[in-house]
C-alpha positions as CSV (number, residue, x, y, z in Angstrom):
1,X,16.9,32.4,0.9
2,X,17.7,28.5,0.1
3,X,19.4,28.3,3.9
4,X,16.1,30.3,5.0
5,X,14.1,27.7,3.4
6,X,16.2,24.8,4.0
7,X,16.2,25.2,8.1
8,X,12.6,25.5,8.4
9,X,12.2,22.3,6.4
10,X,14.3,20.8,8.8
11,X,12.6,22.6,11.9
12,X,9.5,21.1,10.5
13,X,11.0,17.4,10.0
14,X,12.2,17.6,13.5
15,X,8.9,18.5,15.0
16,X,7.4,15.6,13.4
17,X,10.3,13.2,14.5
18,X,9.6,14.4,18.1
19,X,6.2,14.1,18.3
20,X,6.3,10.8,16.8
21,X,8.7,9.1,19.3
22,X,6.8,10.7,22.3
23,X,3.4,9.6,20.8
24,X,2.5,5.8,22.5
25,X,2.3,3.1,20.2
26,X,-1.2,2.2,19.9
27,X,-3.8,-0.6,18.1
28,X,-3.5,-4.5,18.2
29,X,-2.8,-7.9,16.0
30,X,-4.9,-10.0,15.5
31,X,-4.6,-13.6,13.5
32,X,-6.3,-13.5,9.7
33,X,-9.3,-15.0,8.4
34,X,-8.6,-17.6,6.0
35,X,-10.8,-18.0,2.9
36,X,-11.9,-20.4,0.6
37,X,-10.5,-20.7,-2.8
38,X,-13.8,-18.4,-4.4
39,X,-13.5,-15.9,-1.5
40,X,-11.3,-12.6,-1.8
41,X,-9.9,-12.1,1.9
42,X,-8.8,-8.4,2.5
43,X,-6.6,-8.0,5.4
44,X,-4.8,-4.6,6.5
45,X,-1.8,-4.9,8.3
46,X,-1.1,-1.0,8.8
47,X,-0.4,1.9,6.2
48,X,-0.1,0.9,2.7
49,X,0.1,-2.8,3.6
50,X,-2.6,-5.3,3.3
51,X,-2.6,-9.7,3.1
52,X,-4.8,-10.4,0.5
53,X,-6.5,-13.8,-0.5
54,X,-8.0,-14.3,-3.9
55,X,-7.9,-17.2,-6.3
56,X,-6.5,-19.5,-3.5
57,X,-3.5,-17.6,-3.7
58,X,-2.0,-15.7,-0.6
59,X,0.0,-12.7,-1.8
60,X,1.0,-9.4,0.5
61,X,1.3,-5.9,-1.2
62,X,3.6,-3.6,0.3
63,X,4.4,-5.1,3.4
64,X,5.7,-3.2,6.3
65,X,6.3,-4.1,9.9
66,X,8.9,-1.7,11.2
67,X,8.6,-0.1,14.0
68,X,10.6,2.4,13.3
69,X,10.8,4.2,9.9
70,X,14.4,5.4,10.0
71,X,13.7,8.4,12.1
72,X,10.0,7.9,12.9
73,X,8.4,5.8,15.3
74,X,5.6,3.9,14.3
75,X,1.8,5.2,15.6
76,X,-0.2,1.9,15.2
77,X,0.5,-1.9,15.8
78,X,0.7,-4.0,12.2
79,X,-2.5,-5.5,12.7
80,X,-1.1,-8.9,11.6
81,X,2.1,-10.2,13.5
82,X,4.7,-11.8,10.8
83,X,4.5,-15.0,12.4
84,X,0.4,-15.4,12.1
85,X,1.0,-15.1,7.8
86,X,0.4,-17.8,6.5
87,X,2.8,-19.2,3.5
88,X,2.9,-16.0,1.2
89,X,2.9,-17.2,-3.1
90,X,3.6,-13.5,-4.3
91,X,4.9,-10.4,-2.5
92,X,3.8,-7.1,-4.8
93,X,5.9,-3.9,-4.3
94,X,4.3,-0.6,-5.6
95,X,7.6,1.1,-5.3
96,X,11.0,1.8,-3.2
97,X,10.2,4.2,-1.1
98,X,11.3,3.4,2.3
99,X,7.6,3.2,3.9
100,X,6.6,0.8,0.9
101,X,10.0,-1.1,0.3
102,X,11.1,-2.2,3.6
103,X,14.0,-4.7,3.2
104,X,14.1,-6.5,6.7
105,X,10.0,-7.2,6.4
106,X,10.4,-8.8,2.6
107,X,13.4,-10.8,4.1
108,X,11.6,-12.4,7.1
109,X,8.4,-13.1,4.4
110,X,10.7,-14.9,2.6
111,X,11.9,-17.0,5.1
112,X,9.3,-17.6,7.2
113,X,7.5,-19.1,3.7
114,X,10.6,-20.9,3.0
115,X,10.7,-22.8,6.4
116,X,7.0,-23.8,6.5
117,X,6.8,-25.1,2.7
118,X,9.9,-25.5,1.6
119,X,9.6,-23.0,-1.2
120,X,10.2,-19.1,-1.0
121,X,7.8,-16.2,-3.0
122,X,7.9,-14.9,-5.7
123,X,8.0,-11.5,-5.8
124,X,6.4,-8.5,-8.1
125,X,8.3,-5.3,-8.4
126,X,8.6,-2.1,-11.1
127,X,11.7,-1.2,-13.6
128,X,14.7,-1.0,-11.7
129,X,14.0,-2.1,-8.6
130,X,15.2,-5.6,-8.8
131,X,19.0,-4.6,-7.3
132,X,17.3,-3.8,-4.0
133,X,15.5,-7.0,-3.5
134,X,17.5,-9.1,-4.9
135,X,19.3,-11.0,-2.0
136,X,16.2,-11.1,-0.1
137,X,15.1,-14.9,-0.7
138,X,12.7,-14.6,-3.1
139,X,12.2,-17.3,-5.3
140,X,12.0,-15.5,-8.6
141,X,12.0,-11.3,-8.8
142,X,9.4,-10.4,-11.9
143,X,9.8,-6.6,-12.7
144,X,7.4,-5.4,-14.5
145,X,6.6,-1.9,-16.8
146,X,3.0,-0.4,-16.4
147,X,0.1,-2.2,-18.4
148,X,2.8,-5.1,-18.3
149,X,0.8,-8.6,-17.0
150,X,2.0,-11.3,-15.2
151,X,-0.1,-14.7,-15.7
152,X,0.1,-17.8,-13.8
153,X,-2.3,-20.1,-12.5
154,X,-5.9,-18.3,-11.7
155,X,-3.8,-15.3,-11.1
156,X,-3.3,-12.1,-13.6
157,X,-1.5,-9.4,-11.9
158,X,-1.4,-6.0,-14.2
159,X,1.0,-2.9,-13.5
160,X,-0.6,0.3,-13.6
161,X,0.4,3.7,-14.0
162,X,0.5,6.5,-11.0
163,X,1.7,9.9,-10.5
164,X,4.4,9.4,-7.7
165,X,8.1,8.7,-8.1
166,X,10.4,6.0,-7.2
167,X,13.8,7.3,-6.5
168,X,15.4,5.4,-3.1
169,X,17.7,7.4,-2.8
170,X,18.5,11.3,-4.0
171,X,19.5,10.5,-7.4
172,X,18.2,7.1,-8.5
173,X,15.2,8.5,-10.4
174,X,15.6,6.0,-12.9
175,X,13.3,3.4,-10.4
176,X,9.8,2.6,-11.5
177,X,6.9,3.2,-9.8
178,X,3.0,2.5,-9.9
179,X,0.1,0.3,-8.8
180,X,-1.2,-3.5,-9.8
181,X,-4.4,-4.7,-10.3
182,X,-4.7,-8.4,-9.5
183,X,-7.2,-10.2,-11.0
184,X,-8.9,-14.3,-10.3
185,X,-12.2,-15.5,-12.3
186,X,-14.2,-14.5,-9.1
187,X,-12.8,-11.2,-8.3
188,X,-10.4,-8.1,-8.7
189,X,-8.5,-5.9,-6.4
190,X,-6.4,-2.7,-7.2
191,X,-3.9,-1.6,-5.3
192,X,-3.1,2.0,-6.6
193,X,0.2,2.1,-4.4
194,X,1.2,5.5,-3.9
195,X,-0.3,8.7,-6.6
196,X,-1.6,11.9,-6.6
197,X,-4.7,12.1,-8.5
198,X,-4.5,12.0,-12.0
199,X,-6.6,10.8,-15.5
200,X,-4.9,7.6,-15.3
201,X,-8.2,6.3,-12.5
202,X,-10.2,6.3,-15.1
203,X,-8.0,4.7,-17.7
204,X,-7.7,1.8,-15.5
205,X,-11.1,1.2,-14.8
206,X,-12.0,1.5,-18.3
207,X,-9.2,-1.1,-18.6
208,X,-9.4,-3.6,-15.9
209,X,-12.7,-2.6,-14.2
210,X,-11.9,-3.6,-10.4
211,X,-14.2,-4.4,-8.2
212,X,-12.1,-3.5,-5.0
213,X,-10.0,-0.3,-5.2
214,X,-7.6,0.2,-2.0
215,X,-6.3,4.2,-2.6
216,X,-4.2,6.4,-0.6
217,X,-5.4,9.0,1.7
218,X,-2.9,10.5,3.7
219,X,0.2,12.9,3.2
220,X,-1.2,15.7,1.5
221,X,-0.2,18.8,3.8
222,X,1.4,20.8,2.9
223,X,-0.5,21.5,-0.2
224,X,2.4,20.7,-2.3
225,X,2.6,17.4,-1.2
226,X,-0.5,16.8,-3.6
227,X,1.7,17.1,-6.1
228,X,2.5,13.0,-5.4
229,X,-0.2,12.3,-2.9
230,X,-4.2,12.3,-2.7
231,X,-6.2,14.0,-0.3
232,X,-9.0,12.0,0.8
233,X,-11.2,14.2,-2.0
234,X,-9.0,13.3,-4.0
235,X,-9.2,9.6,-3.5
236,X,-12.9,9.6,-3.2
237,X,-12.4,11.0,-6.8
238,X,-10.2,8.8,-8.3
239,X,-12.5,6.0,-7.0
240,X,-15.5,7.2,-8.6
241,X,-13.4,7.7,-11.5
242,X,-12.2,3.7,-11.1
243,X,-16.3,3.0,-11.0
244,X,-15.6,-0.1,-8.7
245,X,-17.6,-1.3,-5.9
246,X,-16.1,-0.5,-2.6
247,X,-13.7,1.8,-2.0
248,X,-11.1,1.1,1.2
249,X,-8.7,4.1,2.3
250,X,-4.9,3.2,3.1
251,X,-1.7,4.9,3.6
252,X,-3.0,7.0,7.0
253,X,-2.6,6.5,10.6
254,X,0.7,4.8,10.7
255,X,3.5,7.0,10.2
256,X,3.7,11.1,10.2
257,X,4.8,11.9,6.9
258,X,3.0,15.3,7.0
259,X,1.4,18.2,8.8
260,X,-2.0,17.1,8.7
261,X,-3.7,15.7,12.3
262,X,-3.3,11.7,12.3
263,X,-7.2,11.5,12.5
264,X,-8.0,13.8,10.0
265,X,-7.8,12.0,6.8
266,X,-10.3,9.5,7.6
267,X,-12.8,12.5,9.2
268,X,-12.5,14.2,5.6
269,X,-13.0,11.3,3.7
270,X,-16.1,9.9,5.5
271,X,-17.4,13.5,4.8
272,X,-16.9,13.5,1.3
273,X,-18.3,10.1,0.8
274,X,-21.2,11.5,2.6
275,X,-21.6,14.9,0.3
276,X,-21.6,12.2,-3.0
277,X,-24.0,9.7,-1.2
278,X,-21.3,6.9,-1.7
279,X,-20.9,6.1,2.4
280,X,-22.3,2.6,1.8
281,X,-19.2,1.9,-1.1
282,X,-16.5,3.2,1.6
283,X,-15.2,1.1,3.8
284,X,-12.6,1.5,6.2
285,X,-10.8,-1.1,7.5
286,X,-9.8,-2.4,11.0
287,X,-6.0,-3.3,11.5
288,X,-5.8,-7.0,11.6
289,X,-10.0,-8.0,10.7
290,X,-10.2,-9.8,7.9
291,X,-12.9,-8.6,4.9
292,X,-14.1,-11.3,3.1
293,X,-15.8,-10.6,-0.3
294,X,-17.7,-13.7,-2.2
């Protein structure tokens, strides 16, 4: 029964790989919109990634600009080319998974920052996860334990829980995961990196309030998978839950990492934001367009 189950895993995996490499590459970059000092700039580069400007601070959560994910191809441009960032002050990484953690994409970062300013990142990371970036570049690696803050300047960056995982690898289940909220005088974001839904959205408004709250939508077939992922119901959920202002959907459209229809996620949560009367507070984002929030 385990091979039975084990080879149409595989069969499954396969089908995805395939239909990922013969699938064209599609979307565009485009250069950011910078912002003033009182302005929160929201950028999304592609999947779970976004450039984000807020207390005159540039920092990048998640950043990812392979084009291949090990075995699968990527479906959509990054909708910022590496080379149009401007000098990053703090990378944030939500956890090591490989479509979150990509090592050759925090390297370049690094060095790109280092040769325009002479100084390198810092960079923001859970328990345990300081091994894998370590020889990156960074300037100084901060890893931090959930409702842990991190102060400096305008800036407080907190660590919030999830319901994920964070192993790399197949054993190291000892790795940290989980979100941040980052916070100025002017404004707040929360990145909720990758969860399934859980109490803990309302916790953490009740917490931090955040006024922007970026939450994943894709990889939730097959059902199980909602075990560690949201549906876009789901999400829609958890953001009401969060009580913030806008919600903006992530973590679709780049990579197969399920069964469900590339397309779909977006069609279901536009519907459900529809049903709760909440269209107005959803907003999703082009690749590469800069939101600016004052």
């Amino acid at each position: 029964m385990l091979n039975v189950t084990i080879r149409r895993k595989a069969k499954q995996f396969g089908k995805l790989v395939r239909t990922s490499a013969v699938t064209p590459r599609t979307g565009r970059s485009h250069k950011p919109q910078l912002v003033s000092d009182r302005e929160l700039g929201l950028t999304f580069i592609g999947h779970s990634s976004f450039f984000v400007q807020i207390g005159g601070q540039n920092l990048v959560i998640d950043p990812n600009f392979a084009r291949w994910l090990i075995l699968l191809k990527r479906q959509r441009r990054p909708g910022i080319r590496l080379r149009d960032l401007p000098p990053i002050d703090y990378v944030l990484v939500s956890h090591a998974h490989f479509d979150h953690l990509h090592r050759p994409s925090l390297r370049a970062i690094a060095r790109l920052t280092r040769w325009r300013c002479g100084r390198a990142p810092q960079i923001i990371v859970p328990t345990h996860v300081r091994d894998i970036v370590a020889r990156l570049g960074f300037s100084r690696i901060h890893e931090m334990e959930w409702w842990q803050e991190f102060r400096e300047g305008k800036l407080t960056i907190t660590h919030t829980p999830a319901q994920h995982w964070g192993a790399r690898m197949l054993r190291d289940f000892h790795r940290g995961f989980g979100g941040y909220v980052v916070r100025s005088p002017q404004h707040s974001v929360y990145h909720a990196g990758d969860t399934a839904y859980f109490d803990g959205f309302r916790e953490i408004g009740r917490r931090l309030r955040p006024e922007l709250a970026l939450l994943p939508i894709g990889a939730y077939h097959p059902e199980h998978f909602r075990n560690v992922h949201t549906s876009p119901e789901d999400a829609l959920q958890g953001f009401l839950d969060l009580r913030a202002r806008c919600m903006i959907p992530m973590h679709y459209g780049t990579f197969r990492l399920s069964y469900e229809p590339m397309e779909e996620p977006v069609q279901r949560l536009r519907a459900a934001a529809a049903e709760a009367g909440v269209s107005d507070r959803v907003l999703v984002l082009e690749e590469g367009r800069t939101k600016i929030f004052r």
